[in-house]
ZAVO-153620 format. One line per field, with one value per residue (C-alpha): chain; x, y negated, z negated. Coordinates in pm, 1 decimal. Layout:
residues N
chaine = [A:...]
xx = [X:...]
yy = [Y:...]
zz = [Z:...]
This chain:
residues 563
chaine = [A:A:A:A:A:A:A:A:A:A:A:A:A:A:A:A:A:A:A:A:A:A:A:A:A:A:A:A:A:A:A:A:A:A:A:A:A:A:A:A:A:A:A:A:A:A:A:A:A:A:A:A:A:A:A:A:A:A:A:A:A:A:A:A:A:A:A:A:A:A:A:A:A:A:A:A:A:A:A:A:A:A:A:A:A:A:A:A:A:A:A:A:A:A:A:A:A:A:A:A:A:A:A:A:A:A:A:A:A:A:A:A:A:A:A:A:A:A:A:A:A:A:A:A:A:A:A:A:A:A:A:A:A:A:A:A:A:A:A:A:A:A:A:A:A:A:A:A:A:A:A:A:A:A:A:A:A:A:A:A:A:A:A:A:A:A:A:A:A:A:A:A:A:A:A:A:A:A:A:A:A:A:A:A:A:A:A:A:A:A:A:A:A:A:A:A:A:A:A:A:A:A:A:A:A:A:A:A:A:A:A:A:A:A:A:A:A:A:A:A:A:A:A:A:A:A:A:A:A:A:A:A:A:A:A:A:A:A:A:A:A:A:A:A:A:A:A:A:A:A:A:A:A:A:A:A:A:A:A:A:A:A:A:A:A:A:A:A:A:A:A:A:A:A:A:A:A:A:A:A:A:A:A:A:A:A:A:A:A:A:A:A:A:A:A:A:A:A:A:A:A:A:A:A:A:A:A:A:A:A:A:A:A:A:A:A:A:A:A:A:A:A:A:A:A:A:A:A:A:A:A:A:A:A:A:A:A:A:A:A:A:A:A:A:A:A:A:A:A:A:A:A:A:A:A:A:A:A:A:A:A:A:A:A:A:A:A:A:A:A:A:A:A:A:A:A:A:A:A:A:A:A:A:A:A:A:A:A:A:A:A:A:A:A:A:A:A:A:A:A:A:A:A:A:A:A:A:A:A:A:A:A:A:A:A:A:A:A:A:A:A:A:A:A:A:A:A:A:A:A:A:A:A:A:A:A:A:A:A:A:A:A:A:A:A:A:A:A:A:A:A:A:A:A:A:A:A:A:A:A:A:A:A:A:A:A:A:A:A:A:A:A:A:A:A:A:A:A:A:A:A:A:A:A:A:A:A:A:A:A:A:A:A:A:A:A:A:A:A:A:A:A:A:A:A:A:A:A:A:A:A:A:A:A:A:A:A:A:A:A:A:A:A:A:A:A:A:A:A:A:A:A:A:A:A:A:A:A:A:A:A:A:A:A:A:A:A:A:A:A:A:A:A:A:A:A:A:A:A:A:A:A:A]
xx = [2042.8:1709.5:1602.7:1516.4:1180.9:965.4:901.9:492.5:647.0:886.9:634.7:408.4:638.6:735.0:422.8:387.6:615.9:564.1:381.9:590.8:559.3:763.0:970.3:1105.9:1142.9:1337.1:1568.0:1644.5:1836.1:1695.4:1297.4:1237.6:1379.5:1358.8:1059.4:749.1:571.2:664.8:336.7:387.3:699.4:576.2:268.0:492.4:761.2:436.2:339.0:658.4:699.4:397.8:170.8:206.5:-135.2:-220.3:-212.0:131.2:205.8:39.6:194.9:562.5:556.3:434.1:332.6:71.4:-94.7:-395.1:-474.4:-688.5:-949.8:-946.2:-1008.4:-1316.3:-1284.6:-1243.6:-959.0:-587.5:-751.6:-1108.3:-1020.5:-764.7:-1053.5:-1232.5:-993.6:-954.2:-1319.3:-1360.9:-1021.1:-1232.9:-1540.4:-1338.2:-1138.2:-1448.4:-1586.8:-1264.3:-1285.0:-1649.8:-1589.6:-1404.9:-1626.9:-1931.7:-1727.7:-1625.9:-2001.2:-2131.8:-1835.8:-2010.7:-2305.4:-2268.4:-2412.9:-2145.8:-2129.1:-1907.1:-2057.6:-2321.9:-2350.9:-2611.9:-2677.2:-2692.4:-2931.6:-3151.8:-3169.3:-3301.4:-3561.4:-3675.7:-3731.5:-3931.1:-4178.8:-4239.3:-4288.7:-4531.6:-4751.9:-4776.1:-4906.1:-5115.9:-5282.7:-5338.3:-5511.8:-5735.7:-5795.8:-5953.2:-6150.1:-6285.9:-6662.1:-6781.2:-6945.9:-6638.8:-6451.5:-6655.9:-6679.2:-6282.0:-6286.7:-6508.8:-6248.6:-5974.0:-6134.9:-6239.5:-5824.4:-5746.4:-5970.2:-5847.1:-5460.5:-5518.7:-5669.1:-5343.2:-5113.7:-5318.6:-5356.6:-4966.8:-4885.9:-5098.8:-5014.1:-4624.7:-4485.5:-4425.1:-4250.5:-4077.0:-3968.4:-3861.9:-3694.5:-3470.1:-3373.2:-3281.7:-3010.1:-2897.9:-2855.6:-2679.7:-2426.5:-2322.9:-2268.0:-2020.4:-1824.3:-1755.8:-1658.9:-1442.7:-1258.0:-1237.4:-1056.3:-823.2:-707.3:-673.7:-421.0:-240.5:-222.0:-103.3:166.2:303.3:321.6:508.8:746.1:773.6:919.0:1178.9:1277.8:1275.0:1501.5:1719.6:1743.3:1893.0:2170.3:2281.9:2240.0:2479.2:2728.0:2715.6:2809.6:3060.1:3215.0:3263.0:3376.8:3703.7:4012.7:4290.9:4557.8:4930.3:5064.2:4940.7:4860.7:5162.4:5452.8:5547.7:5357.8:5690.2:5973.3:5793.9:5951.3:5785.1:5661.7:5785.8:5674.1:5550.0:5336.3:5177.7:4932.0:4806.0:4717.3:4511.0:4310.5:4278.2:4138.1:3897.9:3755.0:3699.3:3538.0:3332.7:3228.4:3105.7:2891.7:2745.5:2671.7:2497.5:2304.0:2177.6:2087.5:1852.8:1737.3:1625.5:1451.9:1284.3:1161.5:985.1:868.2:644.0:519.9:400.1:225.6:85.1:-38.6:-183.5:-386.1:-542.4:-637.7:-787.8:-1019.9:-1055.4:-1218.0:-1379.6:-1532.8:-1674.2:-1750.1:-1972.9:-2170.5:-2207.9:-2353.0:-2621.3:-2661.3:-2722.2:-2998.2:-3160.9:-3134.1:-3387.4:-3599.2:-3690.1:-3674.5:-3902.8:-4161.0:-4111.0:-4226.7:-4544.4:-4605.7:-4616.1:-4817.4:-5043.4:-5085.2:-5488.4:-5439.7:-5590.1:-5869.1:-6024.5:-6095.9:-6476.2:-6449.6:-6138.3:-6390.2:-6682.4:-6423.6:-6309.5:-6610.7:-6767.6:-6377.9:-6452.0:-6814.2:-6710.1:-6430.7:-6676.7:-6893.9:-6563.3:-6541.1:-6892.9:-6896.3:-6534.1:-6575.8:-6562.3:-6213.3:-6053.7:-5857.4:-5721.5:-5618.6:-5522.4:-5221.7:-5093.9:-5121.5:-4892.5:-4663.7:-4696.5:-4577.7:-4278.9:-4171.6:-4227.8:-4067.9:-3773.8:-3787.2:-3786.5:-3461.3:-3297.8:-3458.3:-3320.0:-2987.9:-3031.1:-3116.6:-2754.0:-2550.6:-2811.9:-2758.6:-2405.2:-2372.2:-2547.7:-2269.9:-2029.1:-2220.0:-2219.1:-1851.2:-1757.0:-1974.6:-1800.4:-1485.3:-1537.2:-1654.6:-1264.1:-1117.0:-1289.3:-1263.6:-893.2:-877.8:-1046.3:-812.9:-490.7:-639.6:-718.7:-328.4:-241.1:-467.2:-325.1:30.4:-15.3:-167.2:151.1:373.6:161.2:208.5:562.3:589.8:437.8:633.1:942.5:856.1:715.2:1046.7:1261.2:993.3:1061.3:1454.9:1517.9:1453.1:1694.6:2075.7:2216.5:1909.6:1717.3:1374.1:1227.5:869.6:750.7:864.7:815.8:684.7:706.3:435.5:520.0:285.4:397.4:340.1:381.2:662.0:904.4:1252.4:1549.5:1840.8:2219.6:2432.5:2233.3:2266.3:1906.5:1873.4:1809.0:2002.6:2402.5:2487.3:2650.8:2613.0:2753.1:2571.0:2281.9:2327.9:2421.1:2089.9:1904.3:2057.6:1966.4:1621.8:1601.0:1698.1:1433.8:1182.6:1294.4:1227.9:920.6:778.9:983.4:1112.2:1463.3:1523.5:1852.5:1938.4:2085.0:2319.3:2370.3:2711.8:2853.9:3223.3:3125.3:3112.5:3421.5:3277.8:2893.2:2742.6:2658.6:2295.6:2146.3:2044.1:2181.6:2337.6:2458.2:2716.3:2666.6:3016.4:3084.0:3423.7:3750.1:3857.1:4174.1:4360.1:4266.6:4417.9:4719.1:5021.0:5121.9:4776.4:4817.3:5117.6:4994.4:4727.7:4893.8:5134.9:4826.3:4657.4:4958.5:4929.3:4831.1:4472.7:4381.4:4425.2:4155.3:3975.8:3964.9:3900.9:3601.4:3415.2:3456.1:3320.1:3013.5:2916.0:2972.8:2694.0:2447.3:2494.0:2404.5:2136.8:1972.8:1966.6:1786.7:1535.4:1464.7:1456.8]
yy = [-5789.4:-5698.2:-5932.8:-5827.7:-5678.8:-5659.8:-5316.8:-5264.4:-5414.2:-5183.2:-4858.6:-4981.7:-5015.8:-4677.4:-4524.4:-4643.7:-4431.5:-4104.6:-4041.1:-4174.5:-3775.7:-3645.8:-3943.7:-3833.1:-3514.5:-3658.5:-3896.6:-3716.8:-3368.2:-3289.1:-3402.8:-3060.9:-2858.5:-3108.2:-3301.8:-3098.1:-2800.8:-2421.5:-2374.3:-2740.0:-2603.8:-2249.0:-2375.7:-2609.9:-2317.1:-2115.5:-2404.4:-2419.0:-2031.1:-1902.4:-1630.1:-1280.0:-1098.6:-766.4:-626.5:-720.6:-562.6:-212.8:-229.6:-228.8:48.9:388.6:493.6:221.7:357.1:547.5:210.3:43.0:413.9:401.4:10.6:52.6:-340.4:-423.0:-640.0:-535.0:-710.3:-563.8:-193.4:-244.3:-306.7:-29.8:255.6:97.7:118.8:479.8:572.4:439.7:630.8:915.3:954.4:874.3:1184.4:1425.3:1278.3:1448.7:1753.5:1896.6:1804.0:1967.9:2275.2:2325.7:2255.4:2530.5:2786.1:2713.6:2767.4:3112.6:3394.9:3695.6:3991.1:4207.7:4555.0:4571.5:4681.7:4542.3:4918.0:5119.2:4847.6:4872.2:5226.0:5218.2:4962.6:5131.4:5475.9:5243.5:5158.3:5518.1:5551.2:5269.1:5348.0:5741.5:5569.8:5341.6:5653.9:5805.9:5536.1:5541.9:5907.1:5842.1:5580.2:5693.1:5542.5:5311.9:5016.7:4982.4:4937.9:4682.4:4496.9:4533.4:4381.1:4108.2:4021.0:4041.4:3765.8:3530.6:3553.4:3436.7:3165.6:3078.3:3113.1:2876.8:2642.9:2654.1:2580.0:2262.1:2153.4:2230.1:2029.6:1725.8:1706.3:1821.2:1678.2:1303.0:1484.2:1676.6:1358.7:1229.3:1553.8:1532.3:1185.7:1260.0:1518.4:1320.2:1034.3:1230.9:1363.0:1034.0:962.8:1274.1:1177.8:828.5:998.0:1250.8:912.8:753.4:1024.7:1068.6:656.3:706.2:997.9:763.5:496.7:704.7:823.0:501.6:384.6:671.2:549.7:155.3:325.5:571.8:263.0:13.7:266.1:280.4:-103.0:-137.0:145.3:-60.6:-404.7:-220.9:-124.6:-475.7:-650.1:-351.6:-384.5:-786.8:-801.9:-599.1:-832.8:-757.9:-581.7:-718.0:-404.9:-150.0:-286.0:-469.7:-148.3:90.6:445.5:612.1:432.1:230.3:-123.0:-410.4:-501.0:-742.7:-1108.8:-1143.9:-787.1:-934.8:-1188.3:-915.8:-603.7:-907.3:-1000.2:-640.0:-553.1:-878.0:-755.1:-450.1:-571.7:-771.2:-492.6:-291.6:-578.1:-620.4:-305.9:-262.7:-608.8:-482.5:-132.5:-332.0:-544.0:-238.9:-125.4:-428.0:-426.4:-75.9:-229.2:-508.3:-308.0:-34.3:-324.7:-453.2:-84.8:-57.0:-398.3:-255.5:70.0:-122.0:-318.1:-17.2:146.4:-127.5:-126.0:262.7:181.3:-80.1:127.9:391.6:190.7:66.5:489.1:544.2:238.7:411.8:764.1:604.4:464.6:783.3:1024.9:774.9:800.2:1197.9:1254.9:1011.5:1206.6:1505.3:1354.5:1256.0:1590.8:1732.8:2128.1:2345.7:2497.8:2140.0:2186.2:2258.1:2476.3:2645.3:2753.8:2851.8:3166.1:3195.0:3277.4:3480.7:3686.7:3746.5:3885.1:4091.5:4247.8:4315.9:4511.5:4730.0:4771.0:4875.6:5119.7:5299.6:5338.2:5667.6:5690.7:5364.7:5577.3:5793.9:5482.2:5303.4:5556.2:5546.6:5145.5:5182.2:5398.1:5152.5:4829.6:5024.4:5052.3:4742.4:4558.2:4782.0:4688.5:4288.7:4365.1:4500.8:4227.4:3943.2:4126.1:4175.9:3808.3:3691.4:3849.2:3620.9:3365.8:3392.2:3463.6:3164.8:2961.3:3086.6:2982.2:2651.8:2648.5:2739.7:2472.0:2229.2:2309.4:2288.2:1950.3:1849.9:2031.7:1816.0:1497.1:1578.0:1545.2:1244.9:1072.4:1220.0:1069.4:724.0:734.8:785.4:504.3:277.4:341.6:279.3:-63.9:-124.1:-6.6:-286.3:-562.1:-495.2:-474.1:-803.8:-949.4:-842.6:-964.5:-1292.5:-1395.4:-1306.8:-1529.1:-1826.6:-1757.7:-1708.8:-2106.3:-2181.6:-2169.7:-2179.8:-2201.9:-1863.8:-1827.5:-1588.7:-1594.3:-1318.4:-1118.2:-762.7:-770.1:-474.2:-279.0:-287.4:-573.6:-857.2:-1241.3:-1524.8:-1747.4:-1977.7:-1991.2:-2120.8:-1963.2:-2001.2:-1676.4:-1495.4:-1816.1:-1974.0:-2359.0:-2413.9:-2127.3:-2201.7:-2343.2:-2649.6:-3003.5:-2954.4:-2647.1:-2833.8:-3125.6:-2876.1:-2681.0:-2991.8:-3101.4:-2751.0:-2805.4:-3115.5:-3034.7:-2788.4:-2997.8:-3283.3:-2978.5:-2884.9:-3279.1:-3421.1:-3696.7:-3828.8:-4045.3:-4217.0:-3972.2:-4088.0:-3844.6:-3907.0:-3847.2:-3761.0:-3780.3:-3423.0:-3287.0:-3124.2:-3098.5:-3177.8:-2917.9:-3064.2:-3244.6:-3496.4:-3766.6:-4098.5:-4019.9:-4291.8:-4124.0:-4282.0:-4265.4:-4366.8:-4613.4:-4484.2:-4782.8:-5001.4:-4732.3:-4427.6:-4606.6:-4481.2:-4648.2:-4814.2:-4952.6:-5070.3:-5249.6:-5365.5:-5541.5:-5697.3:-5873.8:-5947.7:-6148.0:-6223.7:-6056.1:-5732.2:-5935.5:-6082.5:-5756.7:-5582.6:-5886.7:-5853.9:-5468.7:-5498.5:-5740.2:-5566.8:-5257.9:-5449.7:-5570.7:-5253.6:-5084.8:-5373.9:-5259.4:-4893.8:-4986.3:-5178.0:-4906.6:-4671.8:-4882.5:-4915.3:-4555.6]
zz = [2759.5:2604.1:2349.9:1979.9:1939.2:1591.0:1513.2:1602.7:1935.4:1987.5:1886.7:2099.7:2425.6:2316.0:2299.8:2665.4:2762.0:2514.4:2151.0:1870.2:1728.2:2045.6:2037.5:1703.5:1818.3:2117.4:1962.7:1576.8:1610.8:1285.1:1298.8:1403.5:1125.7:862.5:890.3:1050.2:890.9:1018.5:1153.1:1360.3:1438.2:1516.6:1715.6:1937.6:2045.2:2141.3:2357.1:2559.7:2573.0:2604.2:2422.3:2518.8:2622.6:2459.7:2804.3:2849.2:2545.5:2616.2:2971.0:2808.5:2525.5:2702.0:2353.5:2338.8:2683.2:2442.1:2319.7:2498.1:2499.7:2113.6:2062.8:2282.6:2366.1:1960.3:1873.7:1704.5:1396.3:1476.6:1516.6:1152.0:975.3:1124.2:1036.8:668.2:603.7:762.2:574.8:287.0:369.9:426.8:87.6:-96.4:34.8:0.7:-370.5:-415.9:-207.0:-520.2:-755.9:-585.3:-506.2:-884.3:-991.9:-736.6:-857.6:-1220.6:-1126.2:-967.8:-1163.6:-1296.3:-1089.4:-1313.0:-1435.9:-1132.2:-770.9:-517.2:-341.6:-652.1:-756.6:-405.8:-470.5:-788.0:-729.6:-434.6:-648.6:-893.4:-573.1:-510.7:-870.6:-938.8:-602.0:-733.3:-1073.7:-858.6:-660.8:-962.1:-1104.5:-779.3:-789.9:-1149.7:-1050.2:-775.9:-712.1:-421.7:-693.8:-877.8:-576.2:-428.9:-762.2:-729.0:-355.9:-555.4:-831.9:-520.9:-307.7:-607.3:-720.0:-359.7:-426.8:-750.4:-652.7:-345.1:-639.5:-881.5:-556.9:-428.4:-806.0:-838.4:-509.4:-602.4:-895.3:-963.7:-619.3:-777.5:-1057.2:-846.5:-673.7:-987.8:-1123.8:-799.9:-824.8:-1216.1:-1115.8:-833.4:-1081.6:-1330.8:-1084.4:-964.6:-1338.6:-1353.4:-1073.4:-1180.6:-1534.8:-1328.7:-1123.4:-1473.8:-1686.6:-1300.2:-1366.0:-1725.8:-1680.9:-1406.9:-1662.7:-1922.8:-1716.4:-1588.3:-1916.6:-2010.3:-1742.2:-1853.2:-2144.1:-1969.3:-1773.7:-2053.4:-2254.6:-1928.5:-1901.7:-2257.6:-2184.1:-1897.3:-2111.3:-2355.9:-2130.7:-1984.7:-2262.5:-2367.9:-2020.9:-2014.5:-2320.2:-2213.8:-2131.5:-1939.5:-2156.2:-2071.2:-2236.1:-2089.7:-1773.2:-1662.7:-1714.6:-1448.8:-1539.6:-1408.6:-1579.1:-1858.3:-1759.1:-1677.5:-1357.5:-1155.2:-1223.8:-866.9:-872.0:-1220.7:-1086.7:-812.0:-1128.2:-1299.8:-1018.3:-952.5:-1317.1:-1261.8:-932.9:-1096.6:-1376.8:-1184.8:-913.9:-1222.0:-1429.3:-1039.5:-990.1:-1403.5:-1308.0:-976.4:-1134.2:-1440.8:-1193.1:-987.9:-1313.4:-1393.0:-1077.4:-1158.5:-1463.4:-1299.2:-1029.8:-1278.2:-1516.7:-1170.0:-1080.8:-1464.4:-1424.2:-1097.7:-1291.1:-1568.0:-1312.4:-1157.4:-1478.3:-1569.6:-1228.0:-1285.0:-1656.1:-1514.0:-1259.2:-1526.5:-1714.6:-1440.7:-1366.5:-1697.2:-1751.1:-1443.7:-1619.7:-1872.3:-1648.6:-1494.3:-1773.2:-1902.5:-1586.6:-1577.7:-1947.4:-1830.5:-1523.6:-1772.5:-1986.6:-1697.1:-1509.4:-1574.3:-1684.0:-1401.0:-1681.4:-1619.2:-1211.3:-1202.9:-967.6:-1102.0:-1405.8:-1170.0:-1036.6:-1347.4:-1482.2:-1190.1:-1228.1:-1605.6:-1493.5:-1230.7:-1482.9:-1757.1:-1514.9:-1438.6:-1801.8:-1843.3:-1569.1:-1667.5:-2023.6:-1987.2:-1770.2:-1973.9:-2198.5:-1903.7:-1666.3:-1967.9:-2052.6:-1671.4:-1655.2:-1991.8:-1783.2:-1477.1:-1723.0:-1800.9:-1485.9:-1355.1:-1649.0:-1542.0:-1203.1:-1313.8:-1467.5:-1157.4:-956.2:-1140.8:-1119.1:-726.8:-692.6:-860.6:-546.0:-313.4:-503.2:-488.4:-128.3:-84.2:-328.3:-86.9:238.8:119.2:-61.7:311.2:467.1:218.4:286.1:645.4:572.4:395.5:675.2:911.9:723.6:671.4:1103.3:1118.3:858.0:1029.5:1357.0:1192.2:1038.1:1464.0:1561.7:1232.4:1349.6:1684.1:1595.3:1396.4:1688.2:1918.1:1700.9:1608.9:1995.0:2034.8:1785.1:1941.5:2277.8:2176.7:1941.8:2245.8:2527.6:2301.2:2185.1:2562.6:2589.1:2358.9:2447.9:2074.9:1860.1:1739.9:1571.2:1325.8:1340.9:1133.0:819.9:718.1:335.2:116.6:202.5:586.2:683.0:906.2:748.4:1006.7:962.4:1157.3:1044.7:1263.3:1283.3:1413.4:1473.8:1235.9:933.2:848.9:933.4:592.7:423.4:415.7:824.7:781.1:921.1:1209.0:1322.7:1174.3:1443.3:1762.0:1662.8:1654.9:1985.5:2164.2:2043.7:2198.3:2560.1:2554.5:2437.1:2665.5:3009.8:2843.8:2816.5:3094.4:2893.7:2816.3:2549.6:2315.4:2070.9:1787.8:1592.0:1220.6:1041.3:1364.1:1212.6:1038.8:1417.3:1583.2:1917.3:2019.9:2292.5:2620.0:2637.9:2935.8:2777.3:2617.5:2299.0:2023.2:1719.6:1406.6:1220.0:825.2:934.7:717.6:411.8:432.0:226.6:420.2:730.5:893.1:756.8:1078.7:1127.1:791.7:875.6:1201.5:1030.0:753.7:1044.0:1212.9:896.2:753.8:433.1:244.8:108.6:409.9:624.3:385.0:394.9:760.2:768.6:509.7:691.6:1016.9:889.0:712.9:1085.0:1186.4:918.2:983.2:1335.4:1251.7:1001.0:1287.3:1518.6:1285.1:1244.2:1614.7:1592.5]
């Protein structure tokens, strides 16, 4: 007979033999379930089944086969991220495609009331008209000085126009600069406005909802309370609807419990339907909190495009202020000057033909002013033509975009189909090591995303959800023989409240009941009897029973401390 032991004794001859953590797992058919965390208990069933490799995986679903091309050795995790910030990317650009395809169709020029041939026609007949004014203007100045004077004049314009265009690109190209970045700046600005007015109108509208439902969830509150308060009517439910006379007494107890069920089945069904609405309600005050950050969001970064608005409208109106007129070039005035000489000698020499050319330049102005008209007109259907080039090019763009998204929604959902496949295969590796006990280790939320988890489970009823002791203890029990193969350890198991348990499943190991003992009065009465001949009266037979059952619990209360 072993001889008593103090408890750090007994741990430690224990832990000799195996951890005290696995020897309550070993010995207590409900450590597992009761006492360690679900990610203890999830971690430890992937230790004795196993993980499953994403190969694996891949290899048994032929509709995962494309997978491993598109992750281009990126994780599941890895290559989810990727598609949702390219979906991102993606829808932020659809978003603007719209907005820049309305601003070009504003921008385009109206066509109605002219035609681009008759228009080419009748600019062209202007040309011939203008260079038969121009030869006549020739013919009556005919003379070799005033056409080298002319040649003069011709050359020093050359000069002075090459002059205006280097002035003009030194010194309008930062304002340029800053010109562009204005309009860029104040198109951001009306596409944020654009996004704000689009969640304002959501908001609006789901508001307009909370009402329609909150109006709904009173009807049904109504009819609730109209419903329960009906009773069951003796009259006019307990009489035969053929003959009039009363029903049976034995068929009355059966139309009451019908009308209750009744009742019952229709304040369920009312409850579940305002339920169902309130439901609505939250998720539409959740949605409207979202749009609210959302608009505070844009509100903010309009704010920040606007401050930078300022700051270069500011710099352009000093860059304006800054740019030297051209009149100021030195040599800009030298031409100038030697232009104005070389004119006034052309005056001085055709006095006597001014009046005549002066009538045909008259004639010449006309015409071209004319001719400005119908340019400006002929320059709308370029410009238009290329609105639509670039309406085209944009929409290219969405169509594009559009097949990049789809493809992303493919690669998504085959990421889903892997890990629900994984999921699948990895709950039935570890439930296949387990003769009664099953395990639920994830759980599909809402939005179709998988949360880890580790419930257990007996023919379909949650550990900790409704299955009674004795399931409880025959769970526990299966749990231990597989943890006993996996550590290759045997130990006492000691089974509380054992009397609760019809019949214990098989296990191969040592296994002690611990059993409440029945009193003296819930005895038998020929045990009773027995006893009381055995004492020799009533007193000293419970006397006799009540101190065998106190050695009996100082027995049991001694064995749980050893364990």
């Amino acid at each position: 007979m072993v001889s008593p032991q103090k408890k750090k004794e007994f741990a430690d001859t224990v832990k000799e033999i195996v951890d005290e953590d696995t020897f309550k797992l070993l010995t207590n058919p409900s450590y597992f379930n009761e006492h360690l965390h679900w990610t203890k208990q999830r971690d430890l069933l992937l230790e004795i089944a196993g993980d499953v490799s994403d190969e694996e995986v891949i290899n048994s679903n032929k509709d995962l086969s494309k997978l491993l091309d598109v992750l281009e050795g990126r994780s599941i995790e890895g290559h989810r991220k990727m598609i949702a910030s390219k979906r991102k990317e993606i829808n932020q650009e659809l978003d603007r495609i719209p907005i820049r395809i309305d601003e070009i169709y504003r921008g385009m020029p109206d066509l109605n009331g002219i035609n681009e041939a008759d228009i080419k026609a009748q600019i062209d007949a202007l040309n011939s008209q203008i260079e038969a004014k121009q030869q006549q203007i020739n013919d009556i100045r005919s003379g070799s000085e005033v056409n080298n004077i002319r040649k003069q004049i011709s050359d020093i314009e050359l000069q002075l126009s090459n002059l205006r265009n280097e002035h003009a690109q030194q010194g309008q190209q930062q304002l340029y600069s800053l010109k562009a970045r204005l309009q860029e700046e104040q198109s951001n600005v009306s596409i944020l406005q654009s996004k704000i007015r689009n969640q304002e109108d959501r908001k609006q509208m789901n508001e307009s909802n909370i009402s329609g439902y909150k109006e709904q969830m009173q009807t049904l509150r109504d009819q609730w309370s109209e419903k329960n308060a009906q009773e069951f009517d003796h009259e006019s439910n307990c009489s035969c609807p053929t003959c009039g006379q009363n029903l049976p007494e034995e068929q009355l107890e059966e139309v009451k419990a019908n009308f209750n069920r009744n009742k019952a089945k229709l304040l369920e069904t009312i409850t579940d339907k305002g339920k169902s609405l309130g439901a609505k309600v939250e998720q539409l005050k959740n949605d409207n909190l979202a749009i609210d950050l959302e608009i505070n969001k844009l509100s903010e970064q309009i704010d920040k495009k606007q401050t930078e608005i300022q700051k270069l409208q500011t710099q352009i109106q000093n860059a304006e202020s800054t740019v030297q007129p051209i009149e100021e070039n030195p040599s800009y005035k030298k031409l100038l000057a030697e232009k104005n000489a070389a004119e006034q000698q052309i005056l001085n020499l055709q006095q006597s033909v001014n009046e005549s050319v002066q009538v045909v330049q008259n004639e010449i102005a006309s015409l071209k002013e004319h001719q400005n008209n119908l340019q400006l007109d002929l320059n709308k259907f370029a410009q238009t033509e290329a609105s639509k080039k670039r309406i085209a090019e944009l929409e290219r763009d969405e169509t594009r975009l559009a097949d990049e998204y789809e493809e992303l929604e493919k690669q998504l959902y085959m990421t889903e189909v892997f890990i629900r496949s994984k999921v699948n295969m990895l709950t039935e590796k570890i439930n296949s090591k387990f003769k009664y006990a099953r395990f639920n280790l994830f759980k599909t939320n809402i939005n179709g995303g998988l949360e880890e988890k580790c419930e257990t489970t007996y023919e379909g009823v949650p550990y900790g959800g409704g299955l009674n002791n004795a399931a409880k203890i025959n769970v526990g029990l299966d749990i231990i023989n597989t943890l006993s193969q996996h550590y290759g350890v045997r130990a006492p198991i000691f089974v509380d409240n054992a009397e609760s348990v019809t019949k214990l499943i098989d296990i191969d190991a040592q296994m002690i009941s611990l059993i409440v003992p029945p009193t003296f009065d819930s005895l038998p009465s020929e045990t009773k009897q027995t006893l009381i001949k055995l004492h020799g009266s009533y007193a000293k037979a419970i006397e006799a029973w009540n101190d065998q059952n106190k050695q009996l619990r100082i027995e049991n209360k001694a064995k749980d401390e050893v364990a």
